[in-house]
VMD Tcl script that builds the backbone (N, CA, C; Angstrom):
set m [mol new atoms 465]
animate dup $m
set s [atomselect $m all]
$s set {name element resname resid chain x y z} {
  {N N UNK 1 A -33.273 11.957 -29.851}
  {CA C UNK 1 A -34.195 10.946 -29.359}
  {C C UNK 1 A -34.590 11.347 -27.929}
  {N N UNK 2 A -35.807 11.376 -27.809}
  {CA C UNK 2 A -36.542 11.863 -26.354}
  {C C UNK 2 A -36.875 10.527 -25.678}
  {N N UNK 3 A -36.642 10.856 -24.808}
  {CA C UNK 3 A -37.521 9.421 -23.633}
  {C C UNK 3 A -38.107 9.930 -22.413}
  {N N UNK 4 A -39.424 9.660 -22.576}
  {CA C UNK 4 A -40.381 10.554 -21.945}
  {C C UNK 4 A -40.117 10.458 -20.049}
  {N N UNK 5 A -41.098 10.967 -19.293}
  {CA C UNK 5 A -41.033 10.823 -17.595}
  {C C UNK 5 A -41.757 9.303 -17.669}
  {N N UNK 6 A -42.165 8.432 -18.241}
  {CA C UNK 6 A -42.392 7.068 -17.846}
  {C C UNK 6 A -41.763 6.259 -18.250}
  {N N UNK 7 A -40.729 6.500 -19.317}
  {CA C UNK 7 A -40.017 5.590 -20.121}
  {C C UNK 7 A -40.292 5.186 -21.731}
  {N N UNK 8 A -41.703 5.966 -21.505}
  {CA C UNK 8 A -41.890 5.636 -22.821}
  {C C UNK 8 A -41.205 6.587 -24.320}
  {N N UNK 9 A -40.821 6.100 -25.680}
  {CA C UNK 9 A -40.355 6.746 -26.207}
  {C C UNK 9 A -41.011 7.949 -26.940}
  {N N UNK 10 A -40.553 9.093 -26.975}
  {CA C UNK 10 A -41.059 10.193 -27.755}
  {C C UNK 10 A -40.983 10.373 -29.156}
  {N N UNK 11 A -39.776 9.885 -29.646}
  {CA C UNK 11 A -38.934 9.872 -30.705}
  {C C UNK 11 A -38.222 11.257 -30.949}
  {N N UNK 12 A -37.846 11.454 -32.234}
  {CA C UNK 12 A -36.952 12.083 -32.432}
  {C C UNK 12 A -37.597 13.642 -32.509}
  {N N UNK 13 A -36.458 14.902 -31.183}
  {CA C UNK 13 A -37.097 15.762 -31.385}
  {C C UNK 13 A -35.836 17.080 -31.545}
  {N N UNK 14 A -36.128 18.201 -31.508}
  {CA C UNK 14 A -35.524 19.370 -31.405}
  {C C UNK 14 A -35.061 19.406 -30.106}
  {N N UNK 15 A -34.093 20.316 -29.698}
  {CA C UNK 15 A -33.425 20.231 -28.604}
  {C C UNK 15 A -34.642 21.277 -27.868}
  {N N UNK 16 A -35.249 22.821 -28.583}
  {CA C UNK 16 A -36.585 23.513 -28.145}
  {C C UNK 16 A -37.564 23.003 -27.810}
  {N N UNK 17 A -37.915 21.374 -28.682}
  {CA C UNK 17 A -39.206 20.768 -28.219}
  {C C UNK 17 A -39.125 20.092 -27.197}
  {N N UNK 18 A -37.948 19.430 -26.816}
  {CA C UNK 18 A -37.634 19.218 -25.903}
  {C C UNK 18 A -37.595 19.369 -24.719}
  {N N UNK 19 A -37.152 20.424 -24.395}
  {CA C UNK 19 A -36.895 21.372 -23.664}
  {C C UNK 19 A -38.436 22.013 -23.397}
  {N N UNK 20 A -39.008 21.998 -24.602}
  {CA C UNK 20 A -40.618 23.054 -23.414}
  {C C UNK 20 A -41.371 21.498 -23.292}
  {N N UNK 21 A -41.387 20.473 -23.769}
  {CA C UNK 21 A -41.956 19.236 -23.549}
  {C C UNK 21 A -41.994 19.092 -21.620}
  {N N UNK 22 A -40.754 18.929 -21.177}
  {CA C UNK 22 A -39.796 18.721 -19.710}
  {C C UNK 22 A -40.357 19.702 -18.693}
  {N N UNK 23 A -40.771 20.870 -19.530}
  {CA C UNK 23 A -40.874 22.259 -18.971}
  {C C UNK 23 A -42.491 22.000 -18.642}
  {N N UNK 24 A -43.345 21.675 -19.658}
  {CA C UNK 24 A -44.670 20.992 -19.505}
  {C C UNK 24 A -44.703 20.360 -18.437}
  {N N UNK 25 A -43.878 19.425 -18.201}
  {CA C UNK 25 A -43.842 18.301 -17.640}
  {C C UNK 25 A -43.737 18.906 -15.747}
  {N N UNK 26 A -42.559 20.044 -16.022}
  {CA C UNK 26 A -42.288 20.255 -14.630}
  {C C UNK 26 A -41.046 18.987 -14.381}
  {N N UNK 27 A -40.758 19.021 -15.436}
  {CA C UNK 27 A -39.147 17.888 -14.720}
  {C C UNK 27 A -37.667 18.406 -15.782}
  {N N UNK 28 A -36.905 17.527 -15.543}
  {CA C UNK 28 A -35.580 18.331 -15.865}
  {C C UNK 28 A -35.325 17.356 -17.515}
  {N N UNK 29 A -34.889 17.969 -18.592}
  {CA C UNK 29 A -34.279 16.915 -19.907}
  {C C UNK 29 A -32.516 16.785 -19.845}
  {N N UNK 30 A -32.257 15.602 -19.180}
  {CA C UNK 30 A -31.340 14.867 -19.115}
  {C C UNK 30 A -30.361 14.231 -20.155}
  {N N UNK 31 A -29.116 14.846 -20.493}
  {CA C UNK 31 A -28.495 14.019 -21.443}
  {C C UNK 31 A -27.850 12.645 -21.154}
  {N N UNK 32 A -28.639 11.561 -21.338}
  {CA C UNK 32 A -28.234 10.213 -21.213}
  {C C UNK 32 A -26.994 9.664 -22.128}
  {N N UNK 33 A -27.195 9.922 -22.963}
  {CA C UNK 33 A -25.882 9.482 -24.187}
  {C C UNK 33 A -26.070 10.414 -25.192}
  {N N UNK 34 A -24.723 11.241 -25.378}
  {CA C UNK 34 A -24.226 12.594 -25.834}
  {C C UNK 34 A -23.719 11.826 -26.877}
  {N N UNK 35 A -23.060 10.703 -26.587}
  {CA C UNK 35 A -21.973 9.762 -27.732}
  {C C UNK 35 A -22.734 9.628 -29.342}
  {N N UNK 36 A -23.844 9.070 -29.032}
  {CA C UNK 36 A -24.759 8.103 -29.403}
  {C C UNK 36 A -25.120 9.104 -30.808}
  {N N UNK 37 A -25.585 8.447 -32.110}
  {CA C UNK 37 A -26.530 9.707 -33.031}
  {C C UNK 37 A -27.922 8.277 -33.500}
  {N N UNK 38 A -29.078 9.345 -32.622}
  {CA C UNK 38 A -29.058 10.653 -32.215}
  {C C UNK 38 A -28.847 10.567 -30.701}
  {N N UNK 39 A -28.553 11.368 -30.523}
  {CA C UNK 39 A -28.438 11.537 -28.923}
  {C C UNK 39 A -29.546 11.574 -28.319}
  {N N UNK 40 A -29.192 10.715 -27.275}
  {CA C UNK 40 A -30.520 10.169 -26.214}
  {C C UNK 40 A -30.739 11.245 -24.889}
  {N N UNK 41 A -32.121 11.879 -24.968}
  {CA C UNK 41 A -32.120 12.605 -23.800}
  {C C UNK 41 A -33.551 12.563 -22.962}
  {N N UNK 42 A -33.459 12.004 -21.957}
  {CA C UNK 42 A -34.439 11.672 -20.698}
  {C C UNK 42 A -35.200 12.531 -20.101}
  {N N UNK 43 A -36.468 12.406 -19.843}
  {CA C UNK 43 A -37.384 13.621 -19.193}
  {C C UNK 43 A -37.237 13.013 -17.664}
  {N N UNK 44 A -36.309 13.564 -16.481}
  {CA C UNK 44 A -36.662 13.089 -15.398}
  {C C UNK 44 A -36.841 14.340 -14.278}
  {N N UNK 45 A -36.972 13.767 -13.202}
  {CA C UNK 45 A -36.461 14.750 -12.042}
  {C C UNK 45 A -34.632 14.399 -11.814}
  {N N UNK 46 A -34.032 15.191 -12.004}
  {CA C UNK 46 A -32.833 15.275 -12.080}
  {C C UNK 46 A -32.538 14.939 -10.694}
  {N N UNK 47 A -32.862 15.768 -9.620}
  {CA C UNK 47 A -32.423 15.618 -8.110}
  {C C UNK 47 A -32.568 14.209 -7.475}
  {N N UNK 48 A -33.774 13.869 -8.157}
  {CA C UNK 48 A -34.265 12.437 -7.692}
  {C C UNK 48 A -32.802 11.504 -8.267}
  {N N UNK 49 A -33.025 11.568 -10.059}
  {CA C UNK 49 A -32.059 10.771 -11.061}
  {C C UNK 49 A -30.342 10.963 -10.071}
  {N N UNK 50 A -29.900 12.127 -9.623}
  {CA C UNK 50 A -28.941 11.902 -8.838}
  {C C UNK 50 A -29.056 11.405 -7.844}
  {N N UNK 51 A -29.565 11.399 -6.795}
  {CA C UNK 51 A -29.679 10.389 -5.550}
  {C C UNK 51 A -30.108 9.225 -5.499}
  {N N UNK 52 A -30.719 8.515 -6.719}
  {CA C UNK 52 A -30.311 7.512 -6.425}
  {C C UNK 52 A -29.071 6.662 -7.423}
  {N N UNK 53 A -28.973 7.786 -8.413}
  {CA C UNK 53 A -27.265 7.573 -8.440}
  {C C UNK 53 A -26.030 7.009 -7.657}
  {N N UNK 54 A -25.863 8.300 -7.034}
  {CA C UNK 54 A -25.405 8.201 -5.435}
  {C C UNK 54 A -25.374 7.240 -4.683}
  {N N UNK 55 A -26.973 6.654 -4.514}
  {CA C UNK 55 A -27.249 5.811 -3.726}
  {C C UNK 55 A -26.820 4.282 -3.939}
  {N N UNK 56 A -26.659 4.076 -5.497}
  {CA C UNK 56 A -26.624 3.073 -6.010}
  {C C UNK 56 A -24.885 2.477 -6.222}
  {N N UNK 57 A -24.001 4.031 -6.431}
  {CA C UNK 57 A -22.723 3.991 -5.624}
  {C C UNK 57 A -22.015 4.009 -4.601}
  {N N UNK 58 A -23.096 4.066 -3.555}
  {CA C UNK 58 A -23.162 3.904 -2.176}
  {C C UNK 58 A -23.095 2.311 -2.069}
  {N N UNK 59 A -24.204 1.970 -2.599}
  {CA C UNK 59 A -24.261 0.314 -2.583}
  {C C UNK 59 A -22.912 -0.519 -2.816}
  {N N UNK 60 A -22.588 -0.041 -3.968}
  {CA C UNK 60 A -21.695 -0.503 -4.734}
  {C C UNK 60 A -20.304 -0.423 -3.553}
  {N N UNK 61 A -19.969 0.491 -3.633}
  {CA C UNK 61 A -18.755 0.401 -2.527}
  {C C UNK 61 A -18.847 -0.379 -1.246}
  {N N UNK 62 A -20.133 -0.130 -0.916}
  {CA C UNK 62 A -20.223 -1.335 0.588}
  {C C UNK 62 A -19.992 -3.118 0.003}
  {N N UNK 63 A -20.556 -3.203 -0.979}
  {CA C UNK 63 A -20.269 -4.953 -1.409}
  {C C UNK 63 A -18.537 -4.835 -1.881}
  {N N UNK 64 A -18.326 -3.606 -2.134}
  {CA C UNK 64 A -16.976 -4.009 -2.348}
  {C C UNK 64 A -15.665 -4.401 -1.393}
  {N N UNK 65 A -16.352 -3.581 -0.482}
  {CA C UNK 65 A -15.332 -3.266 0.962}
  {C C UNK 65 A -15.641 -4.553 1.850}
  {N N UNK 66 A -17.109 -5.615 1.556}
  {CA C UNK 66 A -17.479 -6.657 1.770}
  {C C UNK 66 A -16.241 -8.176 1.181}
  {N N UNK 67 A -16.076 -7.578 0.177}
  {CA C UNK 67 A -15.600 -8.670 -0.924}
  {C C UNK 67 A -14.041 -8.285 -0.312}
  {N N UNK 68 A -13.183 -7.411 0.182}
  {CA C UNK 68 A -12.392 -6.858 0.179}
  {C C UNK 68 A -11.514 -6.840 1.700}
  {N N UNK 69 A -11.830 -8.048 2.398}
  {CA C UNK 69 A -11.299 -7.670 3.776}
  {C C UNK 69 A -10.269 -7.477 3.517}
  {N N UNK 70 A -9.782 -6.997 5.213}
  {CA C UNK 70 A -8.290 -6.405 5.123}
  {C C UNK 70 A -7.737 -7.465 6.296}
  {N N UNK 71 A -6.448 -7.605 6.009}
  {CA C UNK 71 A -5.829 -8.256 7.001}
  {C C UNK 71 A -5.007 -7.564 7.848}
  {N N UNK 72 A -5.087 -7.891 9.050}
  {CA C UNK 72 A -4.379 -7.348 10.414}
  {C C UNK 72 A -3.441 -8.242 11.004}
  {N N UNK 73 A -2.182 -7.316 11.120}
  {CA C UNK 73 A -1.006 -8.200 11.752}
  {C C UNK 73 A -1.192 -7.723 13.077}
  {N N UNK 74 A -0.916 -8.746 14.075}
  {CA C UNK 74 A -0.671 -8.198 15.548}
  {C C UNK 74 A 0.578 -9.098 15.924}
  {N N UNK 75 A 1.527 -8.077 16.196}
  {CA C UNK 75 A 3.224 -8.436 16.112}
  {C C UNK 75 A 2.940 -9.070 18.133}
  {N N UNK 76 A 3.740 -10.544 17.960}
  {CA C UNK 76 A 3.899 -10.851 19.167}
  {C C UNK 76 A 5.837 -11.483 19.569}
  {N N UNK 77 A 5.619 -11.367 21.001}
  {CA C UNK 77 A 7.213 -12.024 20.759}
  {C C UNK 77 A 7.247 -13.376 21.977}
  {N N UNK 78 A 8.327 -13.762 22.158}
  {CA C UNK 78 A 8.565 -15.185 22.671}
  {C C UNK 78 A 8.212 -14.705 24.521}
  {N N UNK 79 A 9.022 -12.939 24.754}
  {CA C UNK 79 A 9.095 -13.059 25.943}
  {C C UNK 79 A 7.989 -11.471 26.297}
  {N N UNK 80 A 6.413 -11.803 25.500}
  {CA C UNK 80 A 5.442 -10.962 25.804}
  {C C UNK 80 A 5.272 -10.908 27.279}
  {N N UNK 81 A 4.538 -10.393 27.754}
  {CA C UNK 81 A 3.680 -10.127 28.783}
  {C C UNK 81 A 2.600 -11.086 28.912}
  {N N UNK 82 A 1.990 -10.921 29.525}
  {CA C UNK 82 A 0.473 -11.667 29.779}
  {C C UNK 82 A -0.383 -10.682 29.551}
  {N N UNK 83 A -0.225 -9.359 30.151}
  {CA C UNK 83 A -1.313 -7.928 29.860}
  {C C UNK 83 A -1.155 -7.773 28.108}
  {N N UNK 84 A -0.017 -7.866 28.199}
  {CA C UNK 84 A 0.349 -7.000 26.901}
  {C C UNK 84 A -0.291 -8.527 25.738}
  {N N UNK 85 A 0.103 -9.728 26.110}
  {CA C UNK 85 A -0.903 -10.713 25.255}
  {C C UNK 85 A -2.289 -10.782 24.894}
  {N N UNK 86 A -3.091 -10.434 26.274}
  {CA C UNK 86 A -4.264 -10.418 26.482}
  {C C UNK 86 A -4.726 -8.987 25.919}
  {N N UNK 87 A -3.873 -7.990 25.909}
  {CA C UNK 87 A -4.858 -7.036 25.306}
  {C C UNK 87 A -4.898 -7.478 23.481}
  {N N UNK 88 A -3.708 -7.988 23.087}
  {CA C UNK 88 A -3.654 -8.050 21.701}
  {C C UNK 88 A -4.529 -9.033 21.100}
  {N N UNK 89 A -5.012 -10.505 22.004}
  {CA C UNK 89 A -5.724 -11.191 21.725}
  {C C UNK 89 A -7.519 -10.517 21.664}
  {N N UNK 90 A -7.586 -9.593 22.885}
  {CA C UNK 90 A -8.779 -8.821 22.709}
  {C C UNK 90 A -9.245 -7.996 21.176}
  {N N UNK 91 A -8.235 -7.290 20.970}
  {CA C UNK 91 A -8.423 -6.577 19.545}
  {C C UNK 91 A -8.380 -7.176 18.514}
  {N N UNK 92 A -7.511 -8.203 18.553}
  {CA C UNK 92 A -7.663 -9.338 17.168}
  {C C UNK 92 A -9.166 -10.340 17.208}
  {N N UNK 93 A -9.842 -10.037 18.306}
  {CA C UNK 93 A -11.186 -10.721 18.623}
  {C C UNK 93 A -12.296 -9.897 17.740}
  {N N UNK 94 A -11.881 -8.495 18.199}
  {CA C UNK 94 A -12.769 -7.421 17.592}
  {C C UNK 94 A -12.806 -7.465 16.049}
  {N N UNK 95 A -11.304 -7.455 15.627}
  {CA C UNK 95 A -11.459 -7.413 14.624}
  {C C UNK 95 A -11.856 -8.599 13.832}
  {N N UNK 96 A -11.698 -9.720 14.208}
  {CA C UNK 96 A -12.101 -10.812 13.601}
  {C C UNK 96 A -13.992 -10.932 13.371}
  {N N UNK 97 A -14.500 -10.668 14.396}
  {CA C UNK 97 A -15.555 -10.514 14.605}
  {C C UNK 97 A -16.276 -9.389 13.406}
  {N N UNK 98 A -15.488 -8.636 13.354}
  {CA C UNK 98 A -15.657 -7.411 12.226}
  {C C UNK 98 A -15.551 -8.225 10.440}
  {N N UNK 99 A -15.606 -9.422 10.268}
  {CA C UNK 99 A -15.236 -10.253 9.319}
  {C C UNK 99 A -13.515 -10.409 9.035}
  {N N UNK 100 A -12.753 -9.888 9.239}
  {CA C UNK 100 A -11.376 -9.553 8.609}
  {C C UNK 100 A -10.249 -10.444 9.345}
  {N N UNK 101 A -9.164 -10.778 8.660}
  {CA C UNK 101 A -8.624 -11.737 8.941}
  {C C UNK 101 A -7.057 -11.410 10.099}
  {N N UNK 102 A -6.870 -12.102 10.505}
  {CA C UNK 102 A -5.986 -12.015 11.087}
  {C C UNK 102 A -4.399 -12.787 11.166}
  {N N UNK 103 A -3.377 -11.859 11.461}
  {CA C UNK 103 A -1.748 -12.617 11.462}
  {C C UNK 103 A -1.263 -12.441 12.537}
  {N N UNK 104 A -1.004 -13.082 13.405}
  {CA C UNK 104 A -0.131 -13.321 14.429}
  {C C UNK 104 A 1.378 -13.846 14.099}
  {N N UNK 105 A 2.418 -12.595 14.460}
  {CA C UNK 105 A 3.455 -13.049 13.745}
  {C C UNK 105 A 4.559 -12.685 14.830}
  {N N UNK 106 A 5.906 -13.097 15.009}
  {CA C UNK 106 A 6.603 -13.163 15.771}
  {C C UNK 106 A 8.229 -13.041 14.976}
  {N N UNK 107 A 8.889 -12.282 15.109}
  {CA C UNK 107 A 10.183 -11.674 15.157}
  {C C UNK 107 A 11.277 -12.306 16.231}
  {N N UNK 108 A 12.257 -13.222 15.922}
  {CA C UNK 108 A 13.141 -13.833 16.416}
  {C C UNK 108 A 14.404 -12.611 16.477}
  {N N UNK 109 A 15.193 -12.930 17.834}
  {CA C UNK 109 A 16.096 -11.788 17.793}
  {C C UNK 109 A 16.947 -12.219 18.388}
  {N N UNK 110 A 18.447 -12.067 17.915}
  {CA C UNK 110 A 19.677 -12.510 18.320}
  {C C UNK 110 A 19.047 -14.317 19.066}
  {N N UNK 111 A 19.813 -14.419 20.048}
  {CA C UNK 111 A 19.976 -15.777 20.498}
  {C C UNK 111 A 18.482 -16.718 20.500}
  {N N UNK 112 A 17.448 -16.293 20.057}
  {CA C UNK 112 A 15.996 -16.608 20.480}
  {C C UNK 112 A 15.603 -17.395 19.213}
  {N N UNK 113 A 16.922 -17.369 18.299}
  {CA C UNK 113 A 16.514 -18.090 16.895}
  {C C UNK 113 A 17.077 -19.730 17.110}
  {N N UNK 114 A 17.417 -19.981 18.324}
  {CA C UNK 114 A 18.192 -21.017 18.124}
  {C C UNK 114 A 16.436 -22.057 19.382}
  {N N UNK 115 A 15.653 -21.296 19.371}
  {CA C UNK 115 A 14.590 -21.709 20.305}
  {C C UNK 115 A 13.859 -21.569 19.493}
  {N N UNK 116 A 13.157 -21.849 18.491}
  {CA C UNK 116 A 12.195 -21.893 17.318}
  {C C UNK 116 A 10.324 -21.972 18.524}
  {N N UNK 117 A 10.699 -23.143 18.934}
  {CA C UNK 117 A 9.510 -23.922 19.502}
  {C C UNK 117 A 8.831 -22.918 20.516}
  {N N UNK 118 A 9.832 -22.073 21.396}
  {CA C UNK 118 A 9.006 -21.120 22.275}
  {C C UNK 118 A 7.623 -20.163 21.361}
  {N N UNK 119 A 8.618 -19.794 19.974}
  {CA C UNK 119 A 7.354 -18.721 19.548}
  {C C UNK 119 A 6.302 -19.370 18.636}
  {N N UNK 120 A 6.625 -20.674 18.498}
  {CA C UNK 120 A 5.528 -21.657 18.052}
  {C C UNK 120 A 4.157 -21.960 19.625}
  {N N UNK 121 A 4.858 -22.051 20.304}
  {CA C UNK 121 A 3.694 -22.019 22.180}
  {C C UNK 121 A 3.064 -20.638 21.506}
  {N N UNK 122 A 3.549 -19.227 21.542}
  {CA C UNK 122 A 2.964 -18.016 21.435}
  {C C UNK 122 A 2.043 -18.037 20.712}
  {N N UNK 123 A 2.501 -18.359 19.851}
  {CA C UNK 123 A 1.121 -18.321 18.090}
  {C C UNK 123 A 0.191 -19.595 18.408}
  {N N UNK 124 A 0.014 -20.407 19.151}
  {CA C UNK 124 A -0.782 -21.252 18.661}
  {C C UNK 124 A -1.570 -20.978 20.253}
  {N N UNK 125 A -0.751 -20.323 21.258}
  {CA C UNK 125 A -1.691 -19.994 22.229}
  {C C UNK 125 A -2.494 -18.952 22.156}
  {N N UNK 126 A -2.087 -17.886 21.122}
  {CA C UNK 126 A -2.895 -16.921 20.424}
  {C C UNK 126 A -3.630 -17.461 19.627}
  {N N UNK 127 A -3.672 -18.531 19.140}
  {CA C UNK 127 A -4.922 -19.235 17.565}
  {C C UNK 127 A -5.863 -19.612 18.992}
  {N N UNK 128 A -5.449 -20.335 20.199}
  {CA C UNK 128 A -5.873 -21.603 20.658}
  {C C UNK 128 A -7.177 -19.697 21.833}
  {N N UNK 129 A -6.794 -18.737 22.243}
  {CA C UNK 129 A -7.180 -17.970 22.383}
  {C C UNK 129 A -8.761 -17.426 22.088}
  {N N UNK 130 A -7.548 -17.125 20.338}
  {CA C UNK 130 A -9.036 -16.849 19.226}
  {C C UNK 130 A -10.488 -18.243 18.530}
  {N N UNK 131 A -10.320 -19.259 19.216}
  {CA C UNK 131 A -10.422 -20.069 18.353}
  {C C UNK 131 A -12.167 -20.356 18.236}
  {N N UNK 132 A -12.716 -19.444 19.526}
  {CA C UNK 132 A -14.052 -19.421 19.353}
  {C C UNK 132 A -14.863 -18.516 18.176}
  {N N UNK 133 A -13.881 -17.988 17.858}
  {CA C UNK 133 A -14.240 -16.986 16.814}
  {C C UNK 133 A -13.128 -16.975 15.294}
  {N N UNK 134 A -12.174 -17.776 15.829}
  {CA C UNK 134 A -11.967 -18.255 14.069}
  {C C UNK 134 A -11.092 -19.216 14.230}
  {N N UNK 135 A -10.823 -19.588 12.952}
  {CA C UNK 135 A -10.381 -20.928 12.430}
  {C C UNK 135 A -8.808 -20.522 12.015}
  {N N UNK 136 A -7.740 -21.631 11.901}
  {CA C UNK 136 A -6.532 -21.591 11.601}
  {C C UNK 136 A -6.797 -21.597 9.905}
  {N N UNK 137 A -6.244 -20.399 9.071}
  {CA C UNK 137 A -6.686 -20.757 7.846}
  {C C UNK 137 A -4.928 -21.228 6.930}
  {N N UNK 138 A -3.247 -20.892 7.685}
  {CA C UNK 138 A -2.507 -21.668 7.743}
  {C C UNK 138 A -1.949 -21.254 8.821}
  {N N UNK 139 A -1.504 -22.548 8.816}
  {CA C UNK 139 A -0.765 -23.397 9.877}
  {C C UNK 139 A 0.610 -22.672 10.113}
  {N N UNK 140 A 1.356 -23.016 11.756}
  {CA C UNK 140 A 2.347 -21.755 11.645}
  {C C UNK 140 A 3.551 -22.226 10.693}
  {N N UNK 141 A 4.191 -20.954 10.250}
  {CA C UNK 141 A 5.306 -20.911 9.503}
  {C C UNK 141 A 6.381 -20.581 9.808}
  {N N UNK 142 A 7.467 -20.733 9.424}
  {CA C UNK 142 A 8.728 -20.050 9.829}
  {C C UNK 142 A 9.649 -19.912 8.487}
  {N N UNK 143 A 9.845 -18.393 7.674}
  {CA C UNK 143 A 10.290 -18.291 6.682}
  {C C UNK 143 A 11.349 -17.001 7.569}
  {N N UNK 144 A 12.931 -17.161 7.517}
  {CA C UNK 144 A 13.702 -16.920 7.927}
  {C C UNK 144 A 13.925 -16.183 9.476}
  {N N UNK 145 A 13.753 -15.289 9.931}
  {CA C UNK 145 A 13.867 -14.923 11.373}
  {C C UNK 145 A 12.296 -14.327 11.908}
  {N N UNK 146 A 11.287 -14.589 10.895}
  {CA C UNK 146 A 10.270 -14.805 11.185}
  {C C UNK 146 A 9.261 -15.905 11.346}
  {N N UNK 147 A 7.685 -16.091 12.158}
  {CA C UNK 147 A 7.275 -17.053 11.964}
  {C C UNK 147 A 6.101 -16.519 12.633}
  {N N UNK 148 A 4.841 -17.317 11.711}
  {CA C UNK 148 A 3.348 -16.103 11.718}
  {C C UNK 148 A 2.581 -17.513 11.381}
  {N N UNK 149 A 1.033 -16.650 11.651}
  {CA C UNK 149 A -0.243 -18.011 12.278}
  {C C UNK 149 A -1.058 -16.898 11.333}
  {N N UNK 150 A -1.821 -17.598 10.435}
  {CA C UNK 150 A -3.078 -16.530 9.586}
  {C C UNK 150 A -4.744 -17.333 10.075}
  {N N UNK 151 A -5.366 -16.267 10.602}
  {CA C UNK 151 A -6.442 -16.732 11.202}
  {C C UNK 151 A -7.717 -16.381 10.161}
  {N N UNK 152 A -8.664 -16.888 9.811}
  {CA C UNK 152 A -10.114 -16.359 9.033}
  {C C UNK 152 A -10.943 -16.666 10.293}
  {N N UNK 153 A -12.389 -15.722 10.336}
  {CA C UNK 153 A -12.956 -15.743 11.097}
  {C C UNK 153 A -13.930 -16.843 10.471}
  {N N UNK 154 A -14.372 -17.238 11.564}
  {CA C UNK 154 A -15.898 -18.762 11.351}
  {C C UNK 154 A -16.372 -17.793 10.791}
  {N N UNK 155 A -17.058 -18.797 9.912}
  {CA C UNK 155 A -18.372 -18.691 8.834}
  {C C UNK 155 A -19.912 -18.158 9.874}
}
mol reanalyze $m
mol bondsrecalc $m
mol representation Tube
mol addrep $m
């Protein structure tokens, strides 16, 4: 089965007629479905028929990587810095801004577990930070010697 350079059908031909048909044509005969009986083969420009192939799997991966954020932890502790806060709140800005979500999470160590509430100030002064640029999507947690803040960026 032939299918001509406009789409229209040829019907059923020789793989020779084919072939000098394409050759007429000045374009390439394409096997579309090899599976199929009879087998379906296309009069196109091949170079073209691949790029926008390509192009159309190009597409495809960008809506996916769209659909697909990634989440970023930025590890904080009870007795940070102020530099060392402020730079981490900067990059979790960037990235939020970049659509992708964010965790602010905090690691209790030896005697610092018996002070829960200090690294609850940390995380919510890091949400309270980010908050022009995103939203608390939960609330902080504390599941054993850890305890973390998950941020989504505004709509």
């Amino acid at each position: 089965m032939v299918i001509g350079p406009n789409g229209e059908q040829m019907g059923i031909k020789s793989l020779e007629d084919a072939k000098t048909i394409a050759n007429f044509a000045g374009l390439d005969l394409v096997l579309m479905s090899g599976n199929s009986t009879p087998a379906v083969g296309k009069i196109i420009d091949y170079n073209k028929y691949k790029y926008e192939k390509q192009k159309k799997q190009k597409e495809a991966m960008k809506k996916q990587r769209e659909t697909n954020k990634e989440l970023k932890e930025y590890r904080l502790s009870i007795t940070i810095d102020i530099q060392d806060f402020n730079t981490r709140v900067k990059n979790a800005r960037e990235y939020l801004l970049k659509g992708h979500k964010v965790k602010g999470s905090i690691r209790f160590k030896g005697r610092q577990m018996s002070h829960p509430e200090l690294g609850r100030e940390v995380l919510l002064k890091f949400a309270d930070n980010l908050s022009d640029v995103s939203m608390i999507e939960t609330q902080v947690k504390q599941e054993g010697k850890n305890m973390f803040i998950l941020l989504a960026p505004k709509k």
